[in-house]
C-alpha positions in Angstrom: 76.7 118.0 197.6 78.2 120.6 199.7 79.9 122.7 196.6 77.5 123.3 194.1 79.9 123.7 191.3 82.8 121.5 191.2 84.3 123.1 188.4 84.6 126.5 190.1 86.0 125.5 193.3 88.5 123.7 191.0 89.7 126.9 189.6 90.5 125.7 186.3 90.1 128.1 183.7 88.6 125.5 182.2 88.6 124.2 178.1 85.3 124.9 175.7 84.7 122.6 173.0 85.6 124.1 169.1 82.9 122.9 166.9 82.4 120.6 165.1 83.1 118.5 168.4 82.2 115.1 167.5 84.2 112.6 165.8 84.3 108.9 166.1 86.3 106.8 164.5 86.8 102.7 164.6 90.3 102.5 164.5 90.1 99.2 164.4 93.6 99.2 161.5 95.5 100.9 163.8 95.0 98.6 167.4 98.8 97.3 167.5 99.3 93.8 167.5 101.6 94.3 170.1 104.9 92.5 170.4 104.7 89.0 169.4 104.7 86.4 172.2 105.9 82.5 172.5 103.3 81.6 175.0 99.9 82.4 176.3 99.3 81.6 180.0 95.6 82.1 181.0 95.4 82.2 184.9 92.0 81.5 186.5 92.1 82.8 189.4 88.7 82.2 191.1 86.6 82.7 194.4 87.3 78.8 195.0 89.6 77.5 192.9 92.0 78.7 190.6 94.5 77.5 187.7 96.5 78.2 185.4 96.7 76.7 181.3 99.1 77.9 178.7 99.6 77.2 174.4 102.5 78.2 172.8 102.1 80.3 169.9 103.3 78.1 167.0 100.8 75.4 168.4 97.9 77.3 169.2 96.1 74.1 169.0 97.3 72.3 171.8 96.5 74.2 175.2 98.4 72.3 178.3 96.7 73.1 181.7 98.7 73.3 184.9 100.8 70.2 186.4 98.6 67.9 189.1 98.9 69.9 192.5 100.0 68.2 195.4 97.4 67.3 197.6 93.8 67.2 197.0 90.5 66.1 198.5 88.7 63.1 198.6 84.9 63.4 196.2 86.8 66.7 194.3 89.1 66.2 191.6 90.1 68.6 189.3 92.8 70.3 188.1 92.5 73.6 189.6 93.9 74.4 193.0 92.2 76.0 196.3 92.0 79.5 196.3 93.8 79.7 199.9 96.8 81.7 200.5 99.0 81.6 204.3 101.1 83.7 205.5 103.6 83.4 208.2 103.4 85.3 211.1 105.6 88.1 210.2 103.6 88.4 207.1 105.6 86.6 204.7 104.3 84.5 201.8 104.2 80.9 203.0 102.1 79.0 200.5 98.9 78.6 198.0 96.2 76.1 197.1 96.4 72.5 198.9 99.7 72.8 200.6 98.8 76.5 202.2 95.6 74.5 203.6 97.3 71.5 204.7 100.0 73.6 206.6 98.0 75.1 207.9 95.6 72.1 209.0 99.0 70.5 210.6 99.9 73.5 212.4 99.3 73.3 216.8 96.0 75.3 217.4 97.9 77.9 219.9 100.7 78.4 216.4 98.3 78.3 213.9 96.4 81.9 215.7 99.9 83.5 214.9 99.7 82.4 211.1 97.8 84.0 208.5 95.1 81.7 206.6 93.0 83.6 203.9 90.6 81.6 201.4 87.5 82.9 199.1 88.4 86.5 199.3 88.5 87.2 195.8 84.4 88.6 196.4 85.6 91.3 198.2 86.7 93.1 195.3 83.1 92.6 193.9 81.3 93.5 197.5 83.8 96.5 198.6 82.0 99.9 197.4 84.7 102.5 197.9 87.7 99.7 196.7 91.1 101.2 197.0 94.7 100.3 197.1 94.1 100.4 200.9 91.2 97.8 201.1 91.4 95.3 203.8 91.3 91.4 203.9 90.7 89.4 207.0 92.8 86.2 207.4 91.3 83.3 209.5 92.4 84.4 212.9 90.7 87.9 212.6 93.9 89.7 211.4 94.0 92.2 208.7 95.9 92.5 205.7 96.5 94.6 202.5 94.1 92.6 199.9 96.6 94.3 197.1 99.8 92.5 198.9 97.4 89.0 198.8 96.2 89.1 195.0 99.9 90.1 193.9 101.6 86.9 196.4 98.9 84.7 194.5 99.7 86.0 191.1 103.3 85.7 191.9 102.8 81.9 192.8 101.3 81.5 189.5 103.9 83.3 188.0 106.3 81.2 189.7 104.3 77.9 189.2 104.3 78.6 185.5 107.3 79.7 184.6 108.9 76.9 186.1 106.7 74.6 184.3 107.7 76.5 180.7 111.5 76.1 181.8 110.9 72.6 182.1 108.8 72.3 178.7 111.3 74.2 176.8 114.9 72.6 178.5 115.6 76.2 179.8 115.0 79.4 181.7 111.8 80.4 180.4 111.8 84.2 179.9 108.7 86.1 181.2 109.0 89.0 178.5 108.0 85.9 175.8 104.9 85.6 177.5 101.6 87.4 177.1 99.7 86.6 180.9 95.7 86.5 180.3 93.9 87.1 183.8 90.3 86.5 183.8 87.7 88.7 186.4 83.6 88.6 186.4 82.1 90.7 183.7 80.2 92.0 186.0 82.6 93.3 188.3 83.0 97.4 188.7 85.7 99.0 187.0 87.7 99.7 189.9 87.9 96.4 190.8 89.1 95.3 187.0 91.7 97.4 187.7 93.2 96.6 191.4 93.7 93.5 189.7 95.9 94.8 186.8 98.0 96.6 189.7 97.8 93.5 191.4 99.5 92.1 188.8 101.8 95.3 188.5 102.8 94.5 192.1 103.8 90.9 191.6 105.8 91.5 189.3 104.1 89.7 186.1 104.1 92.1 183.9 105.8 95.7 184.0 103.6 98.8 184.4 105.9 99.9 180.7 104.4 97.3 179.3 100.8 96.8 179.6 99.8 95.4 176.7 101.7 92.4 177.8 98.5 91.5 180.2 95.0 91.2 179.2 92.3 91.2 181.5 89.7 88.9 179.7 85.9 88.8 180.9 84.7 85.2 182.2 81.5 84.5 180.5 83.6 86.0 176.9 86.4 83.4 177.7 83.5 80.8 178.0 81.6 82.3 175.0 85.0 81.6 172.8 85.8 78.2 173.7 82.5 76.8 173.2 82.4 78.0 169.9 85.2 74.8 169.5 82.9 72.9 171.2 82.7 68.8 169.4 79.4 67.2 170.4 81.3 64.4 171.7 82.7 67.3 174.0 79.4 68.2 176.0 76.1 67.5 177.1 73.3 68.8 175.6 70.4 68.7 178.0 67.8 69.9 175.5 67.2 66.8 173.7 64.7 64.5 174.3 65.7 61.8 172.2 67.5 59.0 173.8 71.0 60.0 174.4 73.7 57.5 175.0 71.0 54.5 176.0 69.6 57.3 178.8 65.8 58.4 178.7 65.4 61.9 178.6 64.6 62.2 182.2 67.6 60.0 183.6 69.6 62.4 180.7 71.0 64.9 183.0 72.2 62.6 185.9 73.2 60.1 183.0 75.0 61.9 180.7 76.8 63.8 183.3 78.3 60.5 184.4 79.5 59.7 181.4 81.1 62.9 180.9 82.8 62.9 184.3 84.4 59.1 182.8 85.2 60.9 179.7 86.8 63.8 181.8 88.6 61.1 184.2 89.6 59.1 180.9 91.5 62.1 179.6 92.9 63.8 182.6 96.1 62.1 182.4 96.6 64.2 179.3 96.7 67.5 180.2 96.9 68.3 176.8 93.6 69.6 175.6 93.5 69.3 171.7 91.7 72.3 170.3 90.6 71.6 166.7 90.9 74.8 164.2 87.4 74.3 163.1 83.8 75.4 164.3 82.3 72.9 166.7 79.2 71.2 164.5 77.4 72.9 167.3 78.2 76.6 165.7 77.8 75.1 162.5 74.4 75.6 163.3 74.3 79.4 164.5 73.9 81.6 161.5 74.1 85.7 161.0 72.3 87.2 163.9 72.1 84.2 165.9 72.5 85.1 169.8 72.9 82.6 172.7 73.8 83.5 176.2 76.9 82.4 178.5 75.6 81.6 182.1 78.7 81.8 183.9 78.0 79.9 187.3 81.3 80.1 189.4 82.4 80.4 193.2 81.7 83.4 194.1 79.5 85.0 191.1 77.2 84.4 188.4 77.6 86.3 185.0 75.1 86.3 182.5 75.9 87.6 179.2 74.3 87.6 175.5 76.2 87.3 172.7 75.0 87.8 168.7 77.3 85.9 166.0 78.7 87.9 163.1 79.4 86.3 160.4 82.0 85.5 158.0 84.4 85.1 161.0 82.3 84.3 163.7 83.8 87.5 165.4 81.3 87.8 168.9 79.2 91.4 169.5 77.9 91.8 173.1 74.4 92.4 172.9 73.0 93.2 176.5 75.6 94.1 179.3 76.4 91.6 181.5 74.9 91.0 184.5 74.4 88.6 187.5 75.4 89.0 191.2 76.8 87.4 194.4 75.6 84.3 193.9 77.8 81.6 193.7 78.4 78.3 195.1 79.7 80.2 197.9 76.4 81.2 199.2 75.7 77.0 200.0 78.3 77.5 202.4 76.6 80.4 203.9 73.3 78.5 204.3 75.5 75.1 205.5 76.9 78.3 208.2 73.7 79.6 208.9 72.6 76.1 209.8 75.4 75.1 212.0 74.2 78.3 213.5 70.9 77.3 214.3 72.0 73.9 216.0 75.0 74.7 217.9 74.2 78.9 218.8 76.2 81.6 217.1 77.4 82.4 219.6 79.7 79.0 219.9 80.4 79.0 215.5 81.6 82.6 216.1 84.4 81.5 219.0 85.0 77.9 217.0 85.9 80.1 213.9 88.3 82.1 215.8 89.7 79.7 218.4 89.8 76.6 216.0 90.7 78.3 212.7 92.0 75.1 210.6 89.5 72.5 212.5 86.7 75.0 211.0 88.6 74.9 207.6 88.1 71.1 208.0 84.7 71.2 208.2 84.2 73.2 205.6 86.3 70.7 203.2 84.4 67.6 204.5 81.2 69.7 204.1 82.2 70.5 200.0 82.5 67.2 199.1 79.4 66.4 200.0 77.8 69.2 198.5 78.8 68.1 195.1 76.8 64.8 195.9 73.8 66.6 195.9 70.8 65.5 193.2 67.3 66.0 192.5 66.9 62.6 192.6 68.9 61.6 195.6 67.0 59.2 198.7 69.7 58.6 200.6 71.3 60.9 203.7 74.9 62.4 203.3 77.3 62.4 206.0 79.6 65.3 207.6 82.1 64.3 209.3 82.6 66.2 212.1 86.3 67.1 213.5 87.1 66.0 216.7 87.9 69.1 218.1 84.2 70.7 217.1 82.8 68.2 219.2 85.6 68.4 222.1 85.3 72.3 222.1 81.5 72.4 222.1 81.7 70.1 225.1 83.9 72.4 226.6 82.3 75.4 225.7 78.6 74.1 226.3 79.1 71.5 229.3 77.0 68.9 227.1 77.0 67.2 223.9 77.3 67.7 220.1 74.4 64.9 220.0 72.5 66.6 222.8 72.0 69.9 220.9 71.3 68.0 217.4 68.5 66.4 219.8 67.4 69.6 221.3 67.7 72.1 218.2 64.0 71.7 216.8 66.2 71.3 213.3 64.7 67.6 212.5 66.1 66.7 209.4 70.0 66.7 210.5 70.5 63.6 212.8 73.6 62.2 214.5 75.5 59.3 213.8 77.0 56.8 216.2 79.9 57.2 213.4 80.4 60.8 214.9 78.7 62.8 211.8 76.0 65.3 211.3 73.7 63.1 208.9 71.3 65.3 206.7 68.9 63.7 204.4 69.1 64.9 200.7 65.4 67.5 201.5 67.8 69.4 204.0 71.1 69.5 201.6 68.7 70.5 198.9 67.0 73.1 201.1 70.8 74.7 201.4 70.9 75.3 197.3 67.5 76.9 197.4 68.5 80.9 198.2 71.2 80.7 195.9 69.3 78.8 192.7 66.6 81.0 193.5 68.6 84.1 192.6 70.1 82.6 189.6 66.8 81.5 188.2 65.1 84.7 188.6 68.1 86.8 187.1 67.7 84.4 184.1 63.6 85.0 184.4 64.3 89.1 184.2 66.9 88.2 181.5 65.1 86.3 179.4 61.9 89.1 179.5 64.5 91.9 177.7 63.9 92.6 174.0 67.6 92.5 173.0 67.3 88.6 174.4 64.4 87.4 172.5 65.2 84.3 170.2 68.4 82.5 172.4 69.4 79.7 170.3 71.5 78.3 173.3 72.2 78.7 176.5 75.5 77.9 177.9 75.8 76.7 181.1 79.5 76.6 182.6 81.8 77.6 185.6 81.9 75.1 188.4 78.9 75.2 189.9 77.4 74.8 186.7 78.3 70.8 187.6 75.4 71.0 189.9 72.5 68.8 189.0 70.5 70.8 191.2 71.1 73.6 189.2 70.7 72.1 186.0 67.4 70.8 186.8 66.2 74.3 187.9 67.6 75.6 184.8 65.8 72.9 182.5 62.5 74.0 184.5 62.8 77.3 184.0 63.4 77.7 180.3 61.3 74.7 179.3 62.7 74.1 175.8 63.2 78.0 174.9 66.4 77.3 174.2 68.8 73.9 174.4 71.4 74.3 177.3 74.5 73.6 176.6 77.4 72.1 179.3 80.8 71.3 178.2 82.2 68.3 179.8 85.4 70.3 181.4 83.0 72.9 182.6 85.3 74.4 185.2 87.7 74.6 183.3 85.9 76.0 180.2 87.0 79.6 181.7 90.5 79.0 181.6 91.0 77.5 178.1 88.4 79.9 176.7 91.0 82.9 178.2 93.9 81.1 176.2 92.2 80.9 173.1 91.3 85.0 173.8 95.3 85.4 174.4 95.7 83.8 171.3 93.7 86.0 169.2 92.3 89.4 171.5 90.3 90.3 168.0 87.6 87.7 168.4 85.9 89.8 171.0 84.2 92.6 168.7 82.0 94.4 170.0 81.0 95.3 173.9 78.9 97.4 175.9 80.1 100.1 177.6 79.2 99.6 181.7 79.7 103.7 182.3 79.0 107.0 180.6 82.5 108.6 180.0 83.2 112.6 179.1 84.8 115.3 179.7 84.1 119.1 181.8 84.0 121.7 179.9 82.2 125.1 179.7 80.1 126.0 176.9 78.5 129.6 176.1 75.8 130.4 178.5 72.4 130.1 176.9 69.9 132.2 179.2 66.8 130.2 179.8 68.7 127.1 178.6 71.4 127.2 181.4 70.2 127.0 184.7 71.4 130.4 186.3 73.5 129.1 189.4 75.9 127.6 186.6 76.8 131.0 185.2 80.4 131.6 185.3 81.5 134.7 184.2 85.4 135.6 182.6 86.9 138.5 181.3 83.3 139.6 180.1 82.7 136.5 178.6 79.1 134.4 180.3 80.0 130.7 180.5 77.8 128.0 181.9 80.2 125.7 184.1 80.4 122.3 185.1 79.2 120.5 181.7 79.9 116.9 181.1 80.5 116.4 176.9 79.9 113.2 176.4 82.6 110.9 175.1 80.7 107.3 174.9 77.3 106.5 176.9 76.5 103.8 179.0 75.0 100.7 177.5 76.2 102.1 173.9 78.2 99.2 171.7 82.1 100.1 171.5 83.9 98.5 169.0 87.8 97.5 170.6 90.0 99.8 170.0 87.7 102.4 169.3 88.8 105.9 169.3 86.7 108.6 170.6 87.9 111.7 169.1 87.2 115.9 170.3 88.8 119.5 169.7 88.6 121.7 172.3 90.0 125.4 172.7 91.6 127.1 176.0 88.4 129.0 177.3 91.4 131.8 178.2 94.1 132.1 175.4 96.7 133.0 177.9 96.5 129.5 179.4 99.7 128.2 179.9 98.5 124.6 181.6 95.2 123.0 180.3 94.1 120.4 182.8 91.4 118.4 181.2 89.4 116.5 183.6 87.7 112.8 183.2 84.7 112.2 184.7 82.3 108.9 184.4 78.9 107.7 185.6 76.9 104.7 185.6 74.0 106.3 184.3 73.0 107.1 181.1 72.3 110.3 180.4 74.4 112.9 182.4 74.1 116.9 181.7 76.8 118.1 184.5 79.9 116.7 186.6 77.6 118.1 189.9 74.8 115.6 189.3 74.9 112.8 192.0 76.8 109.4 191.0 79.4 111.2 188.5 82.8 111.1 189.6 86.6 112.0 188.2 88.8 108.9 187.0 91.5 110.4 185.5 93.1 114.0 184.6 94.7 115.2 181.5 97.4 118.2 182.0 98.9 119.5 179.1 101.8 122.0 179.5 101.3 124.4 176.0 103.7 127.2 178.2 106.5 128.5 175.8 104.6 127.8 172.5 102.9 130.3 170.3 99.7 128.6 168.2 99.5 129.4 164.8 95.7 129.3 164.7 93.5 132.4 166.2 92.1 129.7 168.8 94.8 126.8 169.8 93.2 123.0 169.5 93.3 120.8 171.8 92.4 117.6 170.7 91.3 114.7 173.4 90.8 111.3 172.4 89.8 108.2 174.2 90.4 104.6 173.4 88.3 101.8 174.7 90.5 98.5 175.5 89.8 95.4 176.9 89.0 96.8 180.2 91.5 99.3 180.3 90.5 103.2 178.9 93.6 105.3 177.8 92.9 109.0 177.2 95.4 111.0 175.3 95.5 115.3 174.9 97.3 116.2 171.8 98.2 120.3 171.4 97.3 120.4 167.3 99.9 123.2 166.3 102.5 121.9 168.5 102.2 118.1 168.2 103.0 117.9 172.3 100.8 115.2 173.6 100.1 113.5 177.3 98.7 110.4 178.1 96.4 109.1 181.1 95.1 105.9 182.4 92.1 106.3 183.5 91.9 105.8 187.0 89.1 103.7 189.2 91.0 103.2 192.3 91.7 106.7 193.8 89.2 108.9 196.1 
C-alpha cells in the first residue's frame, strides 16, 4: 500500500472509543414486522432458468407458480422460463425467456448481428472481482451492455408478468405497494453482488429505494432448507433406502423412482397450485434438538452448500458453517460440450460461428440441453445432436470440406456422424462431459463433510436443477455411502422458488447466520508504547494516539442473530469537532488489528453534523450501532445529548 496510514491522509480528526465499548444486544422484539402485505411473489431468477411463484397472505397455504410460458423445448418441461433477455438494436427491451430466444432464432442472420441476445449472464456477478454499477455484459454479437440496465429489464418483465397475473386473479389492477417481492441469489455470492441486485431491483422499479423492507433478498440453499421442512414422503425420493421402494430394487431406485416422480410431477402440473400443508413433513418429524442436515443447492450456474442445525420448539433454522460451493453448475457441461466442438471443428471456426451465426449457435446449444438431461449411469445407447444447417453450410464454407470429414479426421472417436445429419456420441463421451463439473461438486462435499461443525448430517438435501441429474445423484450416493440419506424433492427446480415464498411469508424462520465478513469501525485509541507499533503514532494537541485501528463490530464466521444490533459509544478525539465522519470498514478475514492491513476496505461512511449544539457531558457520546438484515447492514450514528442521528447503508458497490 502506497500510504501507510489511511487514516492520516484522510485527515479526520478521527472518533476514540468511551469505555465500556462493547454492547450487544438481540433485538430481536424490536425487528418491525413491516407493513403488512396481500401477496408474496418469490422470483427465481437463475443462471438458466428463472420463474416466478406467489401466495397471498390470507392463504399462505396455497402457493400458485407462474402461468405456462409460451413456447418451450422439446425433452425440457418445466415451469420456469429461459434466462435470455434481447434487446433491439437501439437498446430497447424487446423480450425474455422463450419468446426473446425464438425472435431472435427467426430473425435474418445479417438483422439478428444488429440485435442484442444475452443468456446465462447472471454468473458474472459471481465471477466479476471489482463488481460495480458500471460492470459490463456481452450480448451474443460481441456488443456491450450495462449488466445493471439487463438485471433491472428482467426484473421489470417479472414485475410486469406478475402483476398482470395478480390483476387477473383478483378481477382488478393489482397494486404493487400490496406486494412484498422475495428475490433469491447464491449464498455464496459476495456482498457486493447481493447488493447490485437490490439496486437492480431499485432500477426496475419493483420496489422504491424509501421502501426497502418491501424486498427481501433470500439465500437459495435457506429457501430450499425451508420448504423441505413441508416436505410429505409422497413428495420426494429418498435415495437412502435400500428397501424395495415402489416395486424398484435398490439399485434400479434412483432411475426408478425418479420416473415416477417426473409422472407425479407431470400429473400435477396442470395445477399450478402447490398445496403446502401447515404441518411438519413426517420427514422433520424425525429431526430432533440439535439435529443438522445440509442443503446441496445444485443450480445453473453455482452450487451452494450449506449446514443447517434445528432448534426446537419452532423448528426456527441456525446456520452452522458458512456457505460455500463455487462455479460449478450445469453450466460448466456446456463448457466441456464447447470445448469438445472445439476439438473437432478448430477454435478457430467455433469462435467466428459464435459471432457470425449468433442464433444458429443458440440452436445448438438448445438441441444440445435436451440431450444432456438424457444422460444416465446406466445408459447403452448413443444420443443424437442435431446439427443446424447452417453449422454445417458455414463450416463448408469456412473449411472447403465437410462437417463429416473433420468428425472422421479429428482423432475424437467416440462422436460419430449420422447420415441423419447429427453429431452421435455414445453415453461414455456424454458422461465424460459431466466429469469436471461432478468432480468439483463431490470434492467440495468430501472437504465439507471432513469439518467438525458437520459431523452427524442426518440428511442431505439434494435440489436445484441440476440436482435432476442421475449422474449426479449416483456420484453423490458413492460418495457419502450411507452417512447420511439424501433427500430430492420431486419439484426439485422449483424447490428454490416455493421455499423463497414460504421465507416471504414468515422472514423469522431464518434464525441464525454466519457472518461472511469482519465488520468495524476506525478509530484511534491512546498510544501504548511497545504495544503500538511506532509508525502508527499520531500525535494531537499533546495528546499520543495510535491511528488507523479497526474496533471490531461482528467477526467473520461469528453466528448473528437477524436483527441483531451491534451497539458502541465513542467520543470526538477533538471536543471542538463540529463534523464526526465515522468510517465503515470490512474484511473477509477474521481477525483484523488496523484498516491498513491488506484485504480491508471502506463500505460505508457515517457523518454526523453535532455543529451548533453544546453537549451536556464533559466528553459528548457518540453512539454507532449496526444491524445485521437479511443481507442488507444498516449502520446508524446517534449524538447521545442531542438525540440527532444519521443513517447509512452500507455500501459494496463503490471503489
Amino acid at each position: 500500500m502506497a500510504n501507510p496510514s489511511p487514516a492520516k491522509s484522510m485527515g479526520d480528526p478521527g472518533i476514540t472509543p468511551l469505555s465500556p465499548s462493547h454492547t450487544q444486544q438481540n433485538d430481536t422484539d424490536q425487528v418491525p414486522s413491516g407493513p403488512s402485505f396481500v401477496v408474496v411473489v418469490a422470483i427465481d431468477f437463475g443462471t438458466t432458468s428463472s420463474g416466478y411463484a406467489y401466495a397471498f397472505t390470507k392463504e399462505p397455504e396455497c402457493i400458485h407458480t407462474m402461468r405456462r410460458w409460451e413456447g418451450g423445448d422439446p425433452g425440457v418441461s418445466n415451469q420456469k422460463t429461459p434466462t435470455t433477455i434481447l434487446l433491439t438494436p437501439d437498446r430497447k427491451f424487446h423480450s425474455f425467456g422463450y419468446a426473446a430466444r425464438d425472435f431472435y432464432h427467426d430473425l435474418d442472420p445479417s438483422e439478428s448481428k444488429q440485435w442484442l441476445y444475452l443468456e446465462k449472464f447472471k454468473m458474472k456477478l459471481h465471477t466479476t472481482a471489482n463488481l460495480s454499477i458500471e460492470t459490463d455484459l456481452h450480448a451474443a454479437n460481441g456488443k456491450r451492455v450495462k449488466a445493471i440496465d439487463i438485471f433491472a429489464y428482467a426484473l421489470a418483465f417479472f414485475k410486469e408478468q406478475a402483476i398482470k397475473e395478480l390483476s387477473d386473479q383478483t378481477g382488478g389492477e393489482f397494486d404493487n405497494n400490496d406486494v412484498r417481492w422475495v428475490i433469491t441469489v447464491p449464498a455464496i455470492w459476495k456482498m457486493p453482488a447481493k447488493q447490485f441486485m437490490r439496486e437492480a431491483a431499485y432500477k426496475s422499479g419493483l420496489v422504491s429505494r424509501e421502501n426497502p423492507e418491501q424486498l427481501i433478498i433470500a439465500l437459495e440453499p435457506e429457501a430450499a432448507s425451508i420448504y423441505c421442512r413441508k416436505l410429505r414422503l409422497h413428495q420426494m425420493v429418498d435415495l437412502g433406502t435400500n428397501t424395495t421402494q415402489n416395486g424398484c430394487s435398490p439399485t434400479e431406485n434412483v432411475g426408478c423412482a425418479i420416473t415416477q416422480a417426473k409422472e407425479h410431477v407431470r400429473r400435477n402440473r396442470q395445477s399450478r397450485t402447490f398445496m403446502v400443508e401447515n404441518v411438519i413433513g413426517e420427514l422433520w418429524a424425525e429431526l430432533e434438538e440439535g439435529d443438522r442436515y445440509v442443503v446441496v443447492d445444485c443450480g445453473g450456474g453455482t452450487v451452494d452448500l450449506t449446514v443447517h442445525q434445528i432448534r426446537l420448539p419452532e423448528g426456527h433454522l441456525k446456520e452452522l458453517y458458512k456457505a460455500s460451493g463455487g462455479p460449478y453448475g450445469s453450466i460448466g457441461i456446456d463448457y466441456e460440450f464447447e470445448k469438445l466442438l472445439c476439438k473437432i471443428f478448430g477454435q478457430d471456426f467455433i469462435d467466428q460461428f459464435k459471432i457470425k451465426r449468433p442464433a444458429a449457435w443458440v440452436d445448438l446449444m438448445i438441441a444440445f440441453e435436451s440431450r444432456k438431461r438424457a444422460a444416465a449411469p446406466e445408459r447403452t445407447n448413443p444420443l443424437n445432436i442435431n446439427l443446424p444447417f447452417s453449422f454445417i453450410d458455414y463450416y463448408k464454407k469456412f473449411r472447403g470440406h465437410s462437417v463429416e470429414h473433420a468428425l472422421r479426421k479429428s482423432n475424437v472417436d467416440f462422436v460419430k456422424w449420422s447420415s441423419q445429419g447429427m453429431l452421435r456420441m455414445n453415453p461414455d463421451a456424454m458422461n465424460s462431459l459431466f466429469k469436471p463439473t461432478i468432480d468439483h461438486i463431490i470434492q467440495h462435499l468430501t472437504e465439507l463433510f471432513e469439518k467438525p461443525e458437520v459431523s452427524d448430517i442426518k440428511f442431505l438435501f439434494l435440489v436445484g436443477g441440476f440436482a435432476e441429474s442421475l449422474l449426479l445423484q449416483q456420484a453423490v450416493q458413492d460418495m457419502l455411502q450411507g452417512r447420511s440419506r439424501i433427500i430430492i424433492p420431486h419439484d426439485v427446480g422449483l424447490t428454490i422458488l416455493k421455499g423463497a415464498v414460504l421465507f416471504g411469508l414468515d422472514p423469522s424462520i431464518i434464525k441464525v447466520r454466519r457472518s461472511p465478513l469482519t465488520y468495524g469501525v476506525g478509530v484511534l485509541n491512546r498510544f501504548v508504547e511497545g504495544k503500538h507499533p511506532p509508525e502508527k503514532l499520531l500525535v494531537k494537541d499533546g495528546t499520543r494516539w495510535c491511528t488507523d485501528v479497526l474496533d471490531t463490530f461482528i467477526a467473520a464466521d461469528q453466528s448473528v442473530a437477524l436483527g441483531e444490533l451491534v451497539k458502541r459509544s465513542y467520543t470526538p478525539a477533538k471536543p471542538s469537532q463540529q463534523v464526526i465522519v465515522i468510517h465503515v470498514y470490512c474484511s473477509e478475514k477474521e481477525k483484523v488489528g488496523f484498516i491498513s492491513e491488506p484485504g480491508v476496505r471502506k463500505c460505508g461512511t457515517l457523518r454526523l453534523d453535532v455543529s451548533g449544539t453544546e453537549s451536556t457531558a464533559p466528553r459528548r457520546e457518540i453512539q454507532t450501532l449496526m444491524q445485521f438484515g437479511d443481507t442488507e447492514i444498516r449502520a446508524m450514528a446517534v449524538d447521545v445529548s442531542t438525540g440527532r442521528t444519521v443513517k447509512a447503508s452500507i455500501d459494496f458497490l463503490s471503489h
